[in-house]
C-alpha positions, 0 to 999 in steps of 0.5 A: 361120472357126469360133469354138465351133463358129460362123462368126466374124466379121472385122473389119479390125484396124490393127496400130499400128506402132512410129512409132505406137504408143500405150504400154500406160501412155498408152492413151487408154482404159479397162483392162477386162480383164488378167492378169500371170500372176503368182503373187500375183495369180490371175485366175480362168476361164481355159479351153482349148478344144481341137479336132481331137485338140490337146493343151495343158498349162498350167503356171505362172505360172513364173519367166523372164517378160518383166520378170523375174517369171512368165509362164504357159507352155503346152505344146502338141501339135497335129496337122499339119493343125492350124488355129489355132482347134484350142486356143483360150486364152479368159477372160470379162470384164465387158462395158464401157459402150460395148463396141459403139462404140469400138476395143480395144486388145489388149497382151501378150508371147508367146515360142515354141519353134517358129516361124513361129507365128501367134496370133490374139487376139479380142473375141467374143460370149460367147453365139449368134452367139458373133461376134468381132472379131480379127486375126493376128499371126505371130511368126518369131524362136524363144526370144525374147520378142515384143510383140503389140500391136495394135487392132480395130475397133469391132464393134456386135454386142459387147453380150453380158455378159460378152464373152470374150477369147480366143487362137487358137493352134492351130499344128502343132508340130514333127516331133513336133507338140510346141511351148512357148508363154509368155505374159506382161502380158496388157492389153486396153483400151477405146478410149474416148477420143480422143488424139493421136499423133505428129500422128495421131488415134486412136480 
């Protein structure tokens, strides 16, 4: 895969599963990077990354979120032949001490017009080779708000400061390409403490 324009490297993800899921207030790590997409609270830096003639309008933060407040919505339009990193939504974060060494766990809810459809969240490099660390997850129910929460490995290439945070969301539409993408609560953790899980040890 090409991320910027350079190949992006996969690393196997765990997606943790419900019987194992750590909840975003018992992470065993550290929150280094968030946004609520709240009006009162501005986090600066977003960009959209378009390819392959992908359009993206960003409205928000609008009312009608997950929790009853604001989610940032984006109104795309995408080519059929669209590949997900056609729109890449990306941020940069300061580099975390031991970025190369433990998991990350990424959180956040999405709700889309037109599915199935498929985002890939990633931890890259914000420099040459602009590597990364992702997996995909794909949402199947239309209008109804969905949990991404899953873990990626360590990757001992992350030590370029700042790093980036950034989905891959370049899905084709509908007949006319058009989609409507909301995005809420967005947490990303550095897993730098062990726990214990339903008997399970996670890292």
């Amino acid at each position: 895969m090409r991320l910027h324009g350079v190949d992006l490297v996969l690393v196997v993800a765990v997606v943790l599963l419900s019987t194992l899921t750590v909840g975003a207030q018992d992470v065993p790590g550290d929150l280094v990077f968030a946004d609520p997409f709240e009006p009162d609270v501005v986090v600066e830096g977003w960009y959209m990354v378009r390819q392959n003639t992908a359009v993206a309008d960003i409205l928000g933060p609008i009312e009608d979120g997950v929790d009853g407040g604001s989610a940032l919505v984006i109104l795309t339009n995408t080519p059929a032949n669209a590949t997900l990193n056609n729109l890449q939504w990306s941020n940069e974060f300061p580099k975390p001490d031991g970025s190369s060494e433990f998991p990350w766990q990424i959180h956040f809810w999405i709700r889309v017009k037109v599915v199935p459809y498929t985002v890939r969240p990633i931890i890259a490099m914000s420099a040459d080779p602009w590597s990364g660390v992702s997996t995909e997850v794909t949402i199947e129910t239309a209008d109804e708000w969905f949990l991404v929460d899953v873990t990626l490995d360590p990757a001992d290439f992350l030590t370029s400061d700042p790093l980036l945070f950034i989905i891959h969301m370049g899905n084709p539409g509908d007949e006319y390409g058009e989609n409507e993408v909301w995005l809420d609560d967005l947490k990303v953790y550095l897993l730098n403490r062990e726990t214990k899980v339903n008997g399970w040890m996670i890292f």
